[in-house]
C-alpha positions in Angstrom: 0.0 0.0 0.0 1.2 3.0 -1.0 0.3 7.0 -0.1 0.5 10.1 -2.2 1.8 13.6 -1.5 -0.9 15.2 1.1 -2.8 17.7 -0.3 -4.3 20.4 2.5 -7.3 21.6 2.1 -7.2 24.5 4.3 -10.8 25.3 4.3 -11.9 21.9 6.0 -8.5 21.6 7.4 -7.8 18.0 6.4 -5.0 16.1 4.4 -5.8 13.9 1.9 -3.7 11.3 -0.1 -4.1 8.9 -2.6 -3.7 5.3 -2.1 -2.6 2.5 -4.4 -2.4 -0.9 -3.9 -4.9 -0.4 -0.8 -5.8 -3.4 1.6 -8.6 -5.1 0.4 -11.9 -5.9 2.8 -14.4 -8.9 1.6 -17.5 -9.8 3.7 -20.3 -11.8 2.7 -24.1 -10.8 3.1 -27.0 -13.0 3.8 -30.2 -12.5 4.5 -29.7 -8.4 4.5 -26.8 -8.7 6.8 -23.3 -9.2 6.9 -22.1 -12.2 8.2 -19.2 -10.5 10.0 -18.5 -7.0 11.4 -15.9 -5.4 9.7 -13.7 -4.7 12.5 -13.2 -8.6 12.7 -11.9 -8.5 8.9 -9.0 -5.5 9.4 -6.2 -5.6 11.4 -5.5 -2.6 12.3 -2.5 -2.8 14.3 -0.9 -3.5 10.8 -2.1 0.2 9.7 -0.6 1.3 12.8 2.6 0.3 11.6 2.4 0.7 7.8 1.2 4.3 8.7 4.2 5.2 11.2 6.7 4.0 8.2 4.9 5.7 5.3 4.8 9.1 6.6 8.1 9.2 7.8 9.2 12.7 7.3 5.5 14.3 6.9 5.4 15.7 10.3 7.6 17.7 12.3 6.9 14.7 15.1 7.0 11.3 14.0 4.2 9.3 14.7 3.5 6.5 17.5 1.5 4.2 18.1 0.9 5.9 21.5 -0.8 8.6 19.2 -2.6 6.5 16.7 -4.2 4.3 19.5 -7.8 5.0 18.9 -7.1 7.4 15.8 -7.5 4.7 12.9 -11.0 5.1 11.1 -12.7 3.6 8.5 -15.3 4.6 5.9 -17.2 1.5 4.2 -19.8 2.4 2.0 -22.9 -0.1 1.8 -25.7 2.3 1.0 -25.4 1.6 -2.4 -25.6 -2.1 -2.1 -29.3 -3.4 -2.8 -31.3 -4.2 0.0 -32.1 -8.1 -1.4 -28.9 -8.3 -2.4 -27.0 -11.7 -1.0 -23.2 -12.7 -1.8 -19.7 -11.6 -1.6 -18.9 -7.7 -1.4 -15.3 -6.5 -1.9 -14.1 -3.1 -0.9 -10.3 -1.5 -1.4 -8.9 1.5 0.7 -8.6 4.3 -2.3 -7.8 7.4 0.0 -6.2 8.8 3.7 -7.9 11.1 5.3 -5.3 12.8 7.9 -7.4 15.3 10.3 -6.4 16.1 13.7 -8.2 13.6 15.5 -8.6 10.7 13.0 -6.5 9.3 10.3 -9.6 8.0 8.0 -9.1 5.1 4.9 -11.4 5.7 2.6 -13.0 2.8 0.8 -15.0 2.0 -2.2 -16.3 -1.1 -3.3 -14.2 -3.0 -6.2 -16.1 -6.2 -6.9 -19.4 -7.0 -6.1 -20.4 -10.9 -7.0 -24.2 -12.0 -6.1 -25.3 -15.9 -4.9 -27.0 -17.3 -8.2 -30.6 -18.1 -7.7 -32.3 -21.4 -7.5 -35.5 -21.7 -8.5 -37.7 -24.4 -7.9 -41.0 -24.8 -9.7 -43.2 -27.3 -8.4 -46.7 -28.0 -9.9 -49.7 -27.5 -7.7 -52.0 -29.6 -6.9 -54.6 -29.6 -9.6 -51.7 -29.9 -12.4 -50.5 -32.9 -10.5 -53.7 -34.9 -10.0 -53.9 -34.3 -14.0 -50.5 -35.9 -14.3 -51.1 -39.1 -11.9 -55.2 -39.4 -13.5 -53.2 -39.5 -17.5 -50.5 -41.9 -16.1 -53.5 -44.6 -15.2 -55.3 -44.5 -18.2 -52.1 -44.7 -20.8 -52.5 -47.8 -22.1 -49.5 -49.9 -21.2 -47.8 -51.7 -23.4 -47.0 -55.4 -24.0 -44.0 -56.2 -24.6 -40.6 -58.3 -23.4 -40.4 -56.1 -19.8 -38.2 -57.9 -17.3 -40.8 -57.9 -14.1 -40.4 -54.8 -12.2 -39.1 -52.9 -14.8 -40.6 -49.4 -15.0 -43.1 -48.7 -17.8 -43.5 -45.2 -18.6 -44.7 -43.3 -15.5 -47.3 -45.5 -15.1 -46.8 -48.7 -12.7 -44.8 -51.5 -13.0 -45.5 -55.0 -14.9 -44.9 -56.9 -11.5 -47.5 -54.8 -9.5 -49.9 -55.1 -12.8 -49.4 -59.0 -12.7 -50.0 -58.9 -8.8 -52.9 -56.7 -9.5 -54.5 -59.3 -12.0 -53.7 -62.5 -9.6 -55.9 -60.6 -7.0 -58.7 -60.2 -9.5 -58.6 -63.7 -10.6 -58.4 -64.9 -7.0 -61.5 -62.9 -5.8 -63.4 -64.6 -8.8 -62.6 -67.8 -7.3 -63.5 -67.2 -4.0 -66.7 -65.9 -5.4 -67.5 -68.4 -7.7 -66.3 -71.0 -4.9 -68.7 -68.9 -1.8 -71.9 -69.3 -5.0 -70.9 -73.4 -5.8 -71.4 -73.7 -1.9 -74.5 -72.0 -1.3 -76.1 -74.4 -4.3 -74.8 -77.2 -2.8 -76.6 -76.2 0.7 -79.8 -75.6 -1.7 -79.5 -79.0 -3.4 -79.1 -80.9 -0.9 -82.2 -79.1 1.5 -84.5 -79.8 -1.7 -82.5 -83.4 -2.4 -81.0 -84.8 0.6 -77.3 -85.1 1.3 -77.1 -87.4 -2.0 -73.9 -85.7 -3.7 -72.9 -88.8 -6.0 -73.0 -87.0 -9.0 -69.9 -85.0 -7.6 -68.0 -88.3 -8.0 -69.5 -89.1 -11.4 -68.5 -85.3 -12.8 -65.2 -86.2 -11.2 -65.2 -89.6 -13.5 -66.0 -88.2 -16.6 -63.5 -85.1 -16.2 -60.9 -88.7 -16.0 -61.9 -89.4 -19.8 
């Protein structure tokens, strides 16, 4: 870091020098704060001592760190920075404001580098009770799927299969619950006579 020549401005009674090759401050900001305050981020004991060597032979008493103690200020702008603004903010000191009670570096910010967005879009509700009703009534097709494999969106061949074994099996029971409730009938009209159970059974054996 390097100062200029002060120039006095004798109105306002100030020195003021140019700076190259300032320190650099970077802080980030989230949620419309800054995640650390910036006297954390300098060290200002190192201005101290960069200040008492730089200005050797400005005064007509050399500077201390005796005298300094509690001089060092800094101006950070942020009122230009947008208020929904979130990411990394980079100032550099640009100029040395020498008064008789402070020695103020003035900043300005340099780089400025916002958090991307991420958007998610999700569909609402009706949009995805549209998607679900269309993925039942596609028409699967047959074809040489292993069992389990994913059709489409739709279900899968195995829980389509299992779906089909439960349907036939209901039948059964059905049909099985209606052959029982003739028998009863039959045999209330007929008496308990069931040889022709046997002779179905013998001509099935043909």
């Amino acid at each position: 870091m390097k100062f200029t020549k002060p120039a006095y401005d004798a109105k306002a009674r100030i020195y003021t020098c140019d700076i190259t090759d300032g320190f650099r401050l970077c802080v980030r900001r989230e949620s419309g704060v800054f995640v650390k305050e910036f006297s954390d981020c300098i060290d200002t004991n190192e201005r101290v001592k960069h200040l008492i060597h730089a200005t050797q032979g400005w005064f007509s008493k050399p500077l201390t760190e005796e005298f300094l103690n509690g001089k060092i200020r800094y101006d950070i702008p942020t009122a230009d920075i947008p208020a929904t603004f979130e990411g990394s903010v980079e100032w550099q000191a640009k100029k040395l404001v020498i008064s008789k009670d402070s020695f103020l570096f003035a900043c300005a910010i340099v780089a400025q580098v916002e958090d991307e967005k991420l958007s998610l879009d999700f569909p609402d509700d009706e949009h995805m009770q549209q998607n679900k009703e269309a993925a039942l009534n596609e028409e699967i097709p047959m074809g040489a799927e292993e069992e389990g494999e994913v059709i489409g969106i739709g279900p899968t061949r195995q829980q389509l299969d299992k779906k089909k074994v439960m349907r036939s099996r209901e039948k059964a029971a059905r049909a099985l619950f209606q052959a029982e409730r003739l028998t009863q009938e039959y045999c209330a009209v007929y008496g308990e006579d069931t040889d022709w159970e046997e002779e179905e059974e013998d001509e099935e054996d043909f």
